[in-house]
C-alpha positions, 0 to 999 in steps of 0.5 A: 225180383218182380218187374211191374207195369211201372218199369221197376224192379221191385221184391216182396220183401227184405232180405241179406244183400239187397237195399231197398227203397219206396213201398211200390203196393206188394213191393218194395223199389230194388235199389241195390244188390250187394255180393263178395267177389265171386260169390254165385248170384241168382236172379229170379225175376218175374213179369206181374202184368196184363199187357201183352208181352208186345208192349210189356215185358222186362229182362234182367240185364247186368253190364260190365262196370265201365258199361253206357248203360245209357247207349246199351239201353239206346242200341237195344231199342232197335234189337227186338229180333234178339230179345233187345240185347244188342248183338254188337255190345254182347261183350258189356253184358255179364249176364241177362235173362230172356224176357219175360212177359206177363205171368212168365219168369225167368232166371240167370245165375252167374258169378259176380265180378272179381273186381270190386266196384259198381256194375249197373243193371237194366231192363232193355225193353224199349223205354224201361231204363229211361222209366227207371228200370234199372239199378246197380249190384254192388260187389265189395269185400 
């Protein structure tokens, strides 16, 4: 997974367990993520940007199902001491990264959800979400 200077989480390509969008350049636009319950994920996202890391860097962040991700997003502008991940709403998060800034990666594994259903993803630095950084992992059997 790749975070670009358009706010969105593309990938270089297709592959089993991803549904994919628009041509973005190098990139096809990550719509969804598709994985059983219990099934062991990784995320791999790196930041391909020539900004500083002040005004341009992404996360991965993976919300509980019935999560606002809208209100997260909003509550994490104002966390930038922790990474924008609002101390408070911690118990929404399933899993996220460290930010990642131009030319960095970062990754998280973690277990997908027992539950089946829809879980939304974002990216929690200011503005990104409402950009359009976000998109949902889908878990059913």
């Amino acid at each position: 997974m790749v975070g670009i200077d358009r706010m969105k989480f593309v990938v270089d390509g297709e592959e089993e367990g991803i549904t994919t969008g628009e041509k973005m350049g190098d990139y096809v636009l990550l719509k969804t993520i598709t994985a059983a319950p219990g099934e062991e994920l990784r995320i791999r996202l790196i930041t391909e940007s020539d900004l500083p890391a002040s005004a341009m860097a992404h996360n991965f962040v993976l919300l509980t199902m019935n999560a606002d991700a809208a209100a997260f997003a909003n509550a994490a502008a104002k966390a930038r001491d922790n990474e924008y991940i609002p101390t408070d709403m911690e118990d929404q998060i399933i899993a996220h990264t460290d930010l990642a800034a131009g030319g960095e990666t970062v990754e998280v594994t973690f277990t997908a959800p027992e539950e089946t259903g829809e879980y939304e993803y974002i990216c929690s630095f200011p503005g990104h979400y409402s950009g359009g950084m976000k998109g949902m992992l889908n878990v059913e059997e």
